[in-house]
PDB file of N, CA, C and O in Angstrom:
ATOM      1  N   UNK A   1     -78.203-135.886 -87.680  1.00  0.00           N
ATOM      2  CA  UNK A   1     -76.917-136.132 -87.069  1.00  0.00           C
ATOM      3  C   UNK A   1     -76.996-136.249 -85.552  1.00  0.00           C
ATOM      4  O   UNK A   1     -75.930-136.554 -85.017  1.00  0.00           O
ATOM      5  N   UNK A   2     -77.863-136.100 -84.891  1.00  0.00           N
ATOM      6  CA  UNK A   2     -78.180-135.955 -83.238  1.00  0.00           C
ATOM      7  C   UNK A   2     -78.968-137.031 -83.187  1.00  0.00           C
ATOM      8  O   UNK A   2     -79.260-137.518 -82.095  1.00  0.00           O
ATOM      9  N   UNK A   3     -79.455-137.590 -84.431  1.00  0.00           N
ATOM     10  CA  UNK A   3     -80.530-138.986 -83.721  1.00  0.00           C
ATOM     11  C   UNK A   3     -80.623-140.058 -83.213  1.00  0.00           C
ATOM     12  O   UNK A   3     -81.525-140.680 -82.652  1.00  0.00           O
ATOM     13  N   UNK A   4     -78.875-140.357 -83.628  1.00  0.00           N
ATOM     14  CA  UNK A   4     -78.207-141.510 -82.658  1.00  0.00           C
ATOM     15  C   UNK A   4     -78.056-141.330 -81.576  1.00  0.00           C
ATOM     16  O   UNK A   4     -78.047-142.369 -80.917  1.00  0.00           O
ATOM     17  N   UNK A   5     -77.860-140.018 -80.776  1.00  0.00           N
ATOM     18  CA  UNK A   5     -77.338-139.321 -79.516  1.00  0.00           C
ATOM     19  C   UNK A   5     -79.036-139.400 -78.726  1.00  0.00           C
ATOM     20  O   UNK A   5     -79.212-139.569 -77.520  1.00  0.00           O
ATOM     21  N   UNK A   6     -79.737-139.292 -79.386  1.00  0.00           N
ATOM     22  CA  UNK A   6     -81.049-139.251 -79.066  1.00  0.00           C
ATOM     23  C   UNK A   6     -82.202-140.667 -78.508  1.00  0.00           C
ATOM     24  O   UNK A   6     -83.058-140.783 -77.631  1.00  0.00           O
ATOM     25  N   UNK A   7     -81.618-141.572 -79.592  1.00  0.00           N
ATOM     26  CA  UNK A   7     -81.412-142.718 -79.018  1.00  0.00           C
ATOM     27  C   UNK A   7     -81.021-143.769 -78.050  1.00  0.00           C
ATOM     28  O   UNK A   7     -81.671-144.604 -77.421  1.00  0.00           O
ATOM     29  N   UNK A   8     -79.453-143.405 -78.141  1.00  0.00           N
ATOM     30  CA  UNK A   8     -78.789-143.542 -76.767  1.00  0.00           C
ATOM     31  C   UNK A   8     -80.005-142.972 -75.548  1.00  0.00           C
ATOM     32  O   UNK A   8     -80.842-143.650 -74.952  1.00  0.00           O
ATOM     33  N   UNK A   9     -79.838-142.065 -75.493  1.00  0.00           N
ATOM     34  CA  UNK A   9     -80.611-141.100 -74.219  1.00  0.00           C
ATOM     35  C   UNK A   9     -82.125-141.526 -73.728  1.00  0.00           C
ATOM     36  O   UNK A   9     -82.755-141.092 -72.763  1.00  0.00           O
ATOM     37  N   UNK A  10     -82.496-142.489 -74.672  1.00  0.00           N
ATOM     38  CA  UNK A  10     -84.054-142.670 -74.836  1.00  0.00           C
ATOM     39  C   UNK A  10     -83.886-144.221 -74.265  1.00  0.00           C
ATOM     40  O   UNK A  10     -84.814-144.830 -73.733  1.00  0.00           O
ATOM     41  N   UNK A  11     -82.531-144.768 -74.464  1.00  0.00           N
ATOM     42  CA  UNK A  11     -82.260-145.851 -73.645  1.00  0.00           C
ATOM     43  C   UNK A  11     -81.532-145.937 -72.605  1.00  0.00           C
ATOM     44  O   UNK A  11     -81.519-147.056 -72.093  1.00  0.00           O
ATOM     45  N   UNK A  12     -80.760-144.939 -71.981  1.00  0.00           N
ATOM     46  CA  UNK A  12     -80.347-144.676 -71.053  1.00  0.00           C
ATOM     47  C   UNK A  12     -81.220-144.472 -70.345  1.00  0.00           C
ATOM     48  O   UNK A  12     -81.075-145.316 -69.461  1.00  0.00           O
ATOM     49  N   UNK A  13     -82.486-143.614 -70.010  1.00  0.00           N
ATOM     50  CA  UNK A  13     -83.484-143.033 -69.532  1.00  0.00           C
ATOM     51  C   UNK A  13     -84.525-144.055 -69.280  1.00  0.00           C
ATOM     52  O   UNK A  13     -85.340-144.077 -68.358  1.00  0.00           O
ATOM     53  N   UNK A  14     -84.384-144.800 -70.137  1.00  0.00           N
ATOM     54  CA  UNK A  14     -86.102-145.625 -70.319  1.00  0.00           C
ATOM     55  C   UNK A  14     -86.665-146.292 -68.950  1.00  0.00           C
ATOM     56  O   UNK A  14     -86.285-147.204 -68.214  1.00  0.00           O
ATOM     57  N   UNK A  15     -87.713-145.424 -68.971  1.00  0.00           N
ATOM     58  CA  UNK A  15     -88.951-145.380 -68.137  1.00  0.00           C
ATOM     59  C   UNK A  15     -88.811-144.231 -67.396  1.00  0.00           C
ATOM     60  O   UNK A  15     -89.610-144.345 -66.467  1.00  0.00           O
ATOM     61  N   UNK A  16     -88.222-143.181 -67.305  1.00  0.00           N
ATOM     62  CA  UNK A  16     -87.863-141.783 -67.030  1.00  0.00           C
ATOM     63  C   UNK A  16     -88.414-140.678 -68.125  1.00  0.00           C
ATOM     64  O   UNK A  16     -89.236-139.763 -68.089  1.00  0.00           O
ATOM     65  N   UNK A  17     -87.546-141.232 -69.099  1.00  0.00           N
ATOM     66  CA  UNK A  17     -87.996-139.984 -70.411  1.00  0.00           C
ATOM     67  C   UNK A  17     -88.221-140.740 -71.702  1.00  0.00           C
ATOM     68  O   UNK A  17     -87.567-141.725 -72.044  1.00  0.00           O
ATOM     69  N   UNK A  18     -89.355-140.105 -72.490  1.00  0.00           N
ATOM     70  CA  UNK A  18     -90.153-140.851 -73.221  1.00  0.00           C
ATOM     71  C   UNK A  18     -89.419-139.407 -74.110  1.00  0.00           C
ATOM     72  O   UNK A  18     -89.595-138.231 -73.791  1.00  0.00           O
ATOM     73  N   UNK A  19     -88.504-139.957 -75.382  1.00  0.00           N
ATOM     74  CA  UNK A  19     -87.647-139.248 -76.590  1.00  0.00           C
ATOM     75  C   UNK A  19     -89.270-139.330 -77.881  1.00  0.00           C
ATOM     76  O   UNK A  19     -90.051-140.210 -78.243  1.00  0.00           O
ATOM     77  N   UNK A  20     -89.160-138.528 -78.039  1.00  0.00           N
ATOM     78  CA  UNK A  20     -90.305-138.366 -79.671  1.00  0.00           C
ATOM     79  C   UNK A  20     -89.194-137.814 -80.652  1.00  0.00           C
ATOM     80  O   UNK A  20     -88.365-137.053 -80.151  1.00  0.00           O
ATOM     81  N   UNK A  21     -89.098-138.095 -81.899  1.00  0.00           N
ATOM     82  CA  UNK A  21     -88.605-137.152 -83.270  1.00  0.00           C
ATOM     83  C   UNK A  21     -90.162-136.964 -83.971  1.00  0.00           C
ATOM     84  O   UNK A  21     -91.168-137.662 -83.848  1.00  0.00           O
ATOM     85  N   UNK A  22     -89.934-135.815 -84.694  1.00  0.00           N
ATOM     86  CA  UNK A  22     -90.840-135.010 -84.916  1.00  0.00           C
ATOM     87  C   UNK A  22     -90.282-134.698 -86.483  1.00  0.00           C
ATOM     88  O   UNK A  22     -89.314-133.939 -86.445  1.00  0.00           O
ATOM     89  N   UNK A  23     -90.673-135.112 -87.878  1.00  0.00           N
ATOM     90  CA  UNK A  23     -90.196-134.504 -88.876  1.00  0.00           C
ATOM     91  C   UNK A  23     -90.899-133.757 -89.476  1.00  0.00           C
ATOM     92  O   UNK A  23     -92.049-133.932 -89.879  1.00  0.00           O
ATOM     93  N   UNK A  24     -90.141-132.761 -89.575  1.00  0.00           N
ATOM     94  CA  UNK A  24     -90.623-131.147 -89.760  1.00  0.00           C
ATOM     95  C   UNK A  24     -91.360-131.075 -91.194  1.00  0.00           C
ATOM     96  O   UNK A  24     -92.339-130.392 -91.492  1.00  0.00           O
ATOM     97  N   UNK A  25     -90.660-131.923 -91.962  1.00  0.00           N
ATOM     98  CA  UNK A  25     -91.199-131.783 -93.725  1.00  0.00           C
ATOM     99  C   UNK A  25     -92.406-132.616 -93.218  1.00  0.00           C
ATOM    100  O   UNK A  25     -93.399-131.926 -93.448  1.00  0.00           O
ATOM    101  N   UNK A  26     -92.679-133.473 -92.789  1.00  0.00           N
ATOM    102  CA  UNK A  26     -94.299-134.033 -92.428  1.00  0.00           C
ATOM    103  C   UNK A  26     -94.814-133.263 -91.786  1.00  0.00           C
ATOM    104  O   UNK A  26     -95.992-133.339 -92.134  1.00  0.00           O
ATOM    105  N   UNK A  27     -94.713-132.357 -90.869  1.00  0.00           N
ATOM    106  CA  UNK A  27     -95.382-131.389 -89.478  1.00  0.00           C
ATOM    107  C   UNK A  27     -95.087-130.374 -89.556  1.00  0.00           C
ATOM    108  O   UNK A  27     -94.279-129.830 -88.803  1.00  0.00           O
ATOM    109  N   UNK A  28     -95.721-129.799 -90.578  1.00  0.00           N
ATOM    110  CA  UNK A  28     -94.725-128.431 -90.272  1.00  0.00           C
ATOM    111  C   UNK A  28     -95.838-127.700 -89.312  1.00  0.00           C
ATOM    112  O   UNK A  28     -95.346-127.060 -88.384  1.00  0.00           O
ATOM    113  N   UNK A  29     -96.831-127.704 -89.377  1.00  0.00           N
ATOM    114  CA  UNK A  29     -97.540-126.903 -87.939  1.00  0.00           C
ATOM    115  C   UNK A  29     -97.405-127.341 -87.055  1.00  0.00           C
ATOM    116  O   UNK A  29     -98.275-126.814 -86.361  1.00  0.00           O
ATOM    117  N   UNK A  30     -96.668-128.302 -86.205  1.00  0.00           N
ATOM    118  CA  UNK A  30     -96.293-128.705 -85.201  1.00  0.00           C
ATOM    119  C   UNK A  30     -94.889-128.031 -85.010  1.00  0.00           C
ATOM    120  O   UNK A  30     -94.614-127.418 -83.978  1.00  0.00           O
ATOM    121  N   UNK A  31     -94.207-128.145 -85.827  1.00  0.00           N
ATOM    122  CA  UNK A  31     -92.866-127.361 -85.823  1.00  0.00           C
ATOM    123  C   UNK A  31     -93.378-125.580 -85.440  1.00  0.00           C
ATOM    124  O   UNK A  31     -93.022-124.894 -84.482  1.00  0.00           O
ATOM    125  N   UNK A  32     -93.910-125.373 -86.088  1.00  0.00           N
ATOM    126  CA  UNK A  32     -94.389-123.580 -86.172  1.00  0.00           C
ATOM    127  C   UNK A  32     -95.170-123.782 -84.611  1.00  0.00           C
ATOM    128  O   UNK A  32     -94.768-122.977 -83.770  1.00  0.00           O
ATOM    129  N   UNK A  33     -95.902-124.456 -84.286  1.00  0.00           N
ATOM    130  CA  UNK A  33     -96.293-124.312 -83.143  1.00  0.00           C
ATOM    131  C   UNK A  33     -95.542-124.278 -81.986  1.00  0.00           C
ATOM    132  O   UNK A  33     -95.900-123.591 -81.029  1.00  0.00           O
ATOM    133  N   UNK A  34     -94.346-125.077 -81.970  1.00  0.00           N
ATOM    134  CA  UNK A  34     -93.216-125.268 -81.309  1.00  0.00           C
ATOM    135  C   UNK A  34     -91.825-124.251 -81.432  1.00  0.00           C
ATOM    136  O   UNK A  34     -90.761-124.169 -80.818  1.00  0.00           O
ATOM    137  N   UNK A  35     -92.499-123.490 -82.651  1.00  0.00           N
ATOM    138  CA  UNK A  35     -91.259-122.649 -82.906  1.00  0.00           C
ATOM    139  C   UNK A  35     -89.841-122.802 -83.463  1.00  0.00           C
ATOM    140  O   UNK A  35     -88.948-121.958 -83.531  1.00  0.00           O
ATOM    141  N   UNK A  36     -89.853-124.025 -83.826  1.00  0.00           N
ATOM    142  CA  UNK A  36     -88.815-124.698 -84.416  1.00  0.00           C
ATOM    143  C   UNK A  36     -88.253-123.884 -85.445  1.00  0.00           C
ATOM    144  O   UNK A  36     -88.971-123.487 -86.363  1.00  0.00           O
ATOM    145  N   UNK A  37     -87.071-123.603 -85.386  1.00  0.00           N
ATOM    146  CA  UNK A  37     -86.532-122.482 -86.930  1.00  0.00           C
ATOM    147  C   UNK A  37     -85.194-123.381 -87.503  1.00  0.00           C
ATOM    148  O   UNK A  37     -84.802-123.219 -88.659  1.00  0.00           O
ATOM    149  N   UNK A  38     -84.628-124.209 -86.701  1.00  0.00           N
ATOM    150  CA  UNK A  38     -83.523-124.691 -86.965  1.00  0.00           C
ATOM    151  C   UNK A  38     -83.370-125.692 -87.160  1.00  0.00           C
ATOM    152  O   UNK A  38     -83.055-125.848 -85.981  1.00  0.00           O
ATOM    153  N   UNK A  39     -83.214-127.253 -87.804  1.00  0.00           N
ATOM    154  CA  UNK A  39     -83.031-128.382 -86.833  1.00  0.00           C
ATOM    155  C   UNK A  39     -81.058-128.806 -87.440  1.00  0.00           C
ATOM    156  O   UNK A  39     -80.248-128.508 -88.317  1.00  0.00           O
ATOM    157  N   UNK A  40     -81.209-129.657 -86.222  1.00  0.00           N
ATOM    158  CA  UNK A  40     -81.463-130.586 -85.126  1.00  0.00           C
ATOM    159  C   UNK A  40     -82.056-129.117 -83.771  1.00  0.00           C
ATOM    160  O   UNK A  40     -81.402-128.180 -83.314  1.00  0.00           O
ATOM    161  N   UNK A  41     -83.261-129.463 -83.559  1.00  0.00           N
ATOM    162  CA  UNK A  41     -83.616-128.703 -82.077  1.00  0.00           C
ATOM    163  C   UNK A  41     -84.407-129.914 -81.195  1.00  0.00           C
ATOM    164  O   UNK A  41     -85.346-130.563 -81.655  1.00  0.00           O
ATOM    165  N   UNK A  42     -83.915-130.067 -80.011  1.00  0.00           N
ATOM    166  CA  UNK A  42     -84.493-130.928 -78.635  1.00  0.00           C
ATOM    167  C   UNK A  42     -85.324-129.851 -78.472  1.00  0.00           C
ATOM    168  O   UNK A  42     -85.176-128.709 -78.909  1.00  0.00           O
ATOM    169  N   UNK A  43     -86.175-130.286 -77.836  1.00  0.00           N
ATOM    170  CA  UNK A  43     -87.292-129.456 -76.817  1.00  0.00           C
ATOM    171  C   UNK A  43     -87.515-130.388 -75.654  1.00  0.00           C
ATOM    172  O   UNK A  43     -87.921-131.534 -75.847  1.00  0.00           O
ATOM    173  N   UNK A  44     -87.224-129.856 -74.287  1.00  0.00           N
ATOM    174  CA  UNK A  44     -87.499-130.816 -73.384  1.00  0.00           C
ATOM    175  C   UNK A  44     -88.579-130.130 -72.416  1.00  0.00           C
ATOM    176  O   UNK A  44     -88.550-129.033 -71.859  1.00  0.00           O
ATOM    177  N   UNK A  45     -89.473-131.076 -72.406  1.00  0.00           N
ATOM    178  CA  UNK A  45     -90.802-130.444 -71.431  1.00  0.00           C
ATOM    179  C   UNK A  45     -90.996-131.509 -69.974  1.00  0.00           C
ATOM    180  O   UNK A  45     -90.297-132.438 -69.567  1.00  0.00           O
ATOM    181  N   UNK A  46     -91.781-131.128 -69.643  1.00  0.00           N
ATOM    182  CA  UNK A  46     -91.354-131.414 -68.101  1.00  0.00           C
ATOM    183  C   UNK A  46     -92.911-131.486 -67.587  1.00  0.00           C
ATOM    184  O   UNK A  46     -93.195-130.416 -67.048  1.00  0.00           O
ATOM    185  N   UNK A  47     -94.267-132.626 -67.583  1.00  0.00           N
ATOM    186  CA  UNK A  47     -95.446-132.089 -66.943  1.00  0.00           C
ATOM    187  C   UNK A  47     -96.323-131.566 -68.422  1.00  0.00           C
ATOM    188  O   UNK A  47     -97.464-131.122 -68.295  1.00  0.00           O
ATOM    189  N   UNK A  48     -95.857-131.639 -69.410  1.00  0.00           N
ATOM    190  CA  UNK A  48     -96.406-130.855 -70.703  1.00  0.00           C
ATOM    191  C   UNK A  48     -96.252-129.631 -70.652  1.00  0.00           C
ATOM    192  O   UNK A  48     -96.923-128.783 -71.239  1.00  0.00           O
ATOM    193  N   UNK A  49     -95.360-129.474 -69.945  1.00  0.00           N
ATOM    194  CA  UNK A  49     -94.810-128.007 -70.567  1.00  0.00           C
ATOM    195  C   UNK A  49     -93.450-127.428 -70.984  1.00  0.00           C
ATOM    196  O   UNK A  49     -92.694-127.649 -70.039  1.00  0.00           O
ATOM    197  N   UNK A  50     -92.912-126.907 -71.780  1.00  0.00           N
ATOM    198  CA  UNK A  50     -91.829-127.183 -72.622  1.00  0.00           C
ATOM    199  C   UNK A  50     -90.792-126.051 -71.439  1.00  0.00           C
ATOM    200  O   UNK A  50     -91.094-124.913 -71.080  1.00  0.00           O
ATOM    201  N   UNK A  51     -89.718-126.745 -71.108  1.00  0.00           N
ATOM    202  CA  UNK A  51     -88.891-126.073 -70.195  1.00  0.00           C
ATOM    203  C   UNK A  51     -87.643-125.860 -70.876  1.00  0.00           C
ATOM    204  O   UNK A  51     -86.855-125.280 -70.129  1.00  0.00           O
ATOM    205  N   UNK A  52     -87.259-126.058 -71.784  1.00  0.00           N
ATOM    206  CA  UNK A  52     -85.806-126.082 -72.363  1.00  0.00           C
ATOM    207  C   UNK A  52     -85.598-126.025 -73.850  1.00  0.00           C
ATOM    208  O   UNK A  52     -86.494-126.631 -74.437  1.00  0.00           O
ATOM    209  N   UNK A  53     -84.718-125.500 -74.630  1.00  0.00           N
ATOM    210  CA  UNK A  53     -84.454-126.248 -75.660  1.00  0.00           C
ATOM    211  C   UNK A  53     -82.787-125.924 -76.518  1.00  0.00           C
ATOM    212  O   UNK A  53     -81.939-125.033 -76.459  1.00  0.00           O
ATOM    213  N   UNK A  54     -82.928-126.964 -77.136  1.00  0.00           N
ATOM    214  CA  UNK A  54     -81.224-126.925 -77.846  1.00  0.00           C
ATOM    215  C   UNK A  54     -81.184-126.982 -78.934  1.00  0.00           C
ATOM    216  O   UNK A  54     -81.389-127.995 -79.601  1.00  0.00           O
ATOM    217  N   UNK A  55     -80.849-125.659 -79.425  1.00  0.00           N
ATOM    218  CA  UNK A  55     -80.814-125.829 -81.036  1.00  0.00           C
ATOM    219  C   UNK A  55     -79.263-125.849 -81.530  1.00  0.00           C
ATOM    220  O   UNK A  55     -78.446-125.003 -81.167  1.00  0.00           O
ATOM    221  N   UNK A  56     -78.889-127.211 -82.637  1.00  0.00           N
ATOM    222  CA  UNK A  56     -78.236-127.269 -83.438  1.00  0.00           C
ATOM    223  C   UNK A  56     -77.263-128.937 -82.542  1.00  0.00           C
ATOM    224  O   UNK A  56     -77.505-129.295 -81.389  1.00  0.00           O
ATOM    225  N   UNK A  57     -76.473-129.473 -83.267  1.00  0.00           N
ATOM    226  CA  UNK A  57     -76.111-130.478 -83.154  1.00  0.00           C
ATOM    227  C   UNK A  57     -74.953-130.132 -82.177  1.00  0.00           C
ATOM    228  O   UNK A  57     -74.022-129.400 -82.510  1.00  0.00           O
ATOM    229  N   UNK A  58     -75.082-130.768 -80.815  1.00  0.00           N
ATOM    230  CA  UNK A  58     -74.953-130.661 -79.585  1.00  0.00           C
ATOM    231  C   UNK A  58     -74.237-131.864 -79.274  1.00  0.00           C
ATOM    232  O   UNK A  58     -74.347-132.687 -80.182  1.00  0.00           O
ATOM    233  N   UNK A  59     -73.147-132.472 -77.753  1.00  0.00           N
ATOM    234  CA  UNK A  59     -72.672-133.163 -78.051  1.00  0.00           C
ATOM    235  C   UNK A  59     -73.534-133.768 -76.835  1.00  0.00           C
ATOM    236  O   UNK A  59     -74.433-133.118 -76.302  1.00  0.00           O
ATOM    237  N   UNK A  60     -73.031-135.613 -76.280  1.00  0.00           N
ATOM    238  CA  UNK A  60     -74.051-136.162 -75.607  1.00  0.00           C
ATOM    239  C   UNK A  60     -74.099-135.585 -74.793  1.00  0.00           C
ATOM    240  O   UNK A  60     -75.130-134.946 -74.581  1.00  0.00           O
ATOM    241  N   UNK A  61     -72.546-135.484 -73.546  1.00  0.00           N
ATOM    242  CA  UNK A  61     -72.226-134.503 -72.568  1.00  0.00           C
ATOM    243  C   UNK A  61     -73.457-133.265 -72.430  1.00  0.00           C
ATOM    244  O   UNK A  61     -73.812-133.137 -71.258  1.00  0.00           O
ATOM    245  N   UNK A  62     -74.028-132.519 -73.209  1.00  0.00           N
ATOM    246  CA  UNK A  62     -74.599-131.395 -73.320  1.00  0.00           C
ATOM    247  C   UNK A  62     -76.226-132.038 -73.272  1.00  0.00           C
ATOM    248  O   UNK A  62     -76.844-131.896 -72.217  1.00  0.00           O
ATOM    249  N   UNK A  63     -76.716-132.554 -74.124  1.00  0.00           N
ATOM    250  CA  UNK A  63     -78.272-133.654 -73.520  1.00  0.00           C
ATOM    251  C   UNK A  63     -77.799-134.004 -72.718  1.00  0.00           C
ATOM    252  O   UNK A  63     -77.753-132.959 -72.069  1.00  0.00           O
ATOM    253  N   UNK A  64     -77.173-134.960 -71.919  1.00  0.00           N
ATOM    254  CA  UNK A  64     -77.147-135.462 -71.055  1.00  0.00           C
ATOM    255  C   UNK A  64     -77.467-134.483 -69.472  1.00  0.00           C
ATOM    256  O   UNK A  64     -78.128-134.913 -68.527  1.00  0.00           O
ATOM    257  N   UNK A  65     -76.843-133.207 -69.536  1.00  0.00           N
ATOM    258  CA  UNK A  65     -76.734-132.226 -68.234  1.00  0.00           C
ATOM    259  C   UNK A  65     -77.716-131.827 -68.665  1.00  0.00           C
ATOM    260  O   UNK A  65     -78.292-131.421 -67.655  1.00  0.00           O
ATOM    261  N   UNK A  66     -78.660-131.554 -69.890  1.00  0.00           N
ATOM    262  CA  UNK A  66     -79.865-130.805 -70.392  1.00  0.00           C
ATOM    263  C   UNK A  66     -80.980-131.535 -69.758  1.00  0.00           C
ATOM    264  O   UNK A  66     -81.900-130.911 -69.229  1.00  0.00           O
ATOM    265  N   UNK A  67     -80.927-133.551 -69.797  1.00  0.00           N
ATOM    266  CA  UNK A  67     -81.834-133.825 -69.399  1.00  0.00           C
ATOM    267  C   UNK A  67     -82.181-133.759 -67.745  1.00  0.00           C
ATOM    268  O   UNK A  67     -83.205-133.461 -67.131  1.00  0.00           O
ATOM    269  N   UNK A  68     -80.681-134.228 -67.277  1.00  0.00           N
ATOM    270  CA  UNK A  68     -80.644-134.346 -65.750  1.00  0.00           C
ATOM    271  C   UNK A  68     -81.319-133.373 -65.115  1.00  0.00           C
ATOM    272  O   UNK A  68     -82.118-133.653 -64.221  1.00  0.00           O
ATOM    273  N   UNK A  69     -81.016-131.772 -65.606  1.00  0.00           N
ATOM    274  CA  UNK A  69     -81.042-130.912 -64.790  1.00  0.00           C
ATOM    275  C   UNK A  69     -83.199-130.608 -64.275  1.00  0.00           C
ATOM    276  O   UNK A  69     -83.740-129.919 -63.410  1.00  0.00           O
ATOM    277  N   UNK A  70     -83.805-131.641 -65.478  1.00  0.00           N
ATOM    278  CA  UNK A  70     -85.202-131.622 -64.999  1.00  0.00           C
ATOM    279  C   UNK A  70     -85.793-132.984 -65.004  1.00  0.00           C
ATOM    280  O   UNK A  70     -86.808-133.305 -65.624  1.00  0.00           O
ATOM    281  N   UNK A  71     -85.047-133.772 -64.238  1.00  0.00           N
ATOM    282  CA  UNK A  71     -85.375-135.231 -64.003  1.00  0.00           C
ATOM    283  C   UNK A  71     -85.840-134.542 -62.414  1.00  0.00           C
ATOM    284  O   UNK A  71     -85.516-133.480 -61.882  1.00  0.00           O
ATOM    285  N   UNK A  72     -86.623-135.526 -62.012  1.00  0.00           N
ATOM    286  CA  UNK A  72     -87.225-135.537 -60.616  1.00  0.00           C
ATOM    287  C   UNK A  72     -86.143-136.417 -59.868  1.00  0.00           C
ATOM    288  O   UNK A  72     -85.740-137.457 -60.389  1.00  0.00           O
ATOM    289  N   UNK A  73     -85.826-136.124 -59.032  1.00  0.00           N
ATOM    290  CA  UNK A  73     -84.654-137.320 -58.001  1.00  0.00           C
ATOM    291  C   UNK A  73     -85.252-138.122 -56.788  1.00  0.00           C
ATOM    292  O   UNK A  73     -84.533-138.875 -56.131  1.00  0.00           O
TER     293      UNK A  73
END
């Protein structure tokens, strides 16, 4: 339900922020590595390292200030 919102954002952004989905029933040690317990969860990293995250279906308003707040200006 967030993957359209995710989309948007991945084209709003493009060439700024590079969006991945990640499905958990294919990955699940990537999920466990990441800690994932819930989805819909964003994880936003910054440099490869994970600075943020949002668990549960969120509105754009909310990614949107999530991504800004670790964009470089």
């Amino acid at each position: 339900m967030i993957a359209p919102l995710v989309d948007e954002l991945a084209k709003l952004y493009a060439g700024r922020v590079r969006c991945l989905k990640l499905n958990t029933d294919e990955s699940p040690n990537k999920a466990t590595e990441y800690g994932i317990r819930s989805i819909p969860t964003v994880l936003i990293f910054k440099k490869g390292e994970k600075k943020d995250a949002i668990v549960g279906a969120v509105s754009k308003a909310t990614l949107v200030a999530t991504v800004e707040k670790y964009l470089d200006r």
